[in-house]
C-alpha angles and dihedrals in degrees: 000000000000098000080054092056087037090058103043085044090055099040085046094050092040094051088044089056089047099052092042105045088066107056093224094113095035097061093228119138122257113260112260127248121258120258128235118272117242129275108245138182121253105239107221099212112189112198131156112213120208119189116177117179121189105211105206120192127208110213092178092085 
């Protein structure tokens, strides 16, 4: 008798899940599309980078 119960518990809640996950039932609209993103120009940046690292040594150690 509880498998029984376990079962109709499981197909209910999984048929539930089925009918309102698509919005069908519910009446809501169906989610739009996304538009397409905008067109931009591509920004030419010319920049020297200079990296100078003095490496000091401790001999006292």
């Amino acid at each position: 008798m509880k498998l029984l119960k376990v079962l109709s518990l499981l197909a209910f809640s999984v048929g539930s899940l089925g009918l309102s996950s698509c919005g069908c039932c519910t009446g809501e609209a169906s989610v739009p599309s996304l538009r397409p993103l905008p067109k931009l120009k591509e920004l030419v940046v010319e920049q020297e980078i200079v990296v100078e690292q003095e490496i000091v040594v401790d001999a006292a150690k």
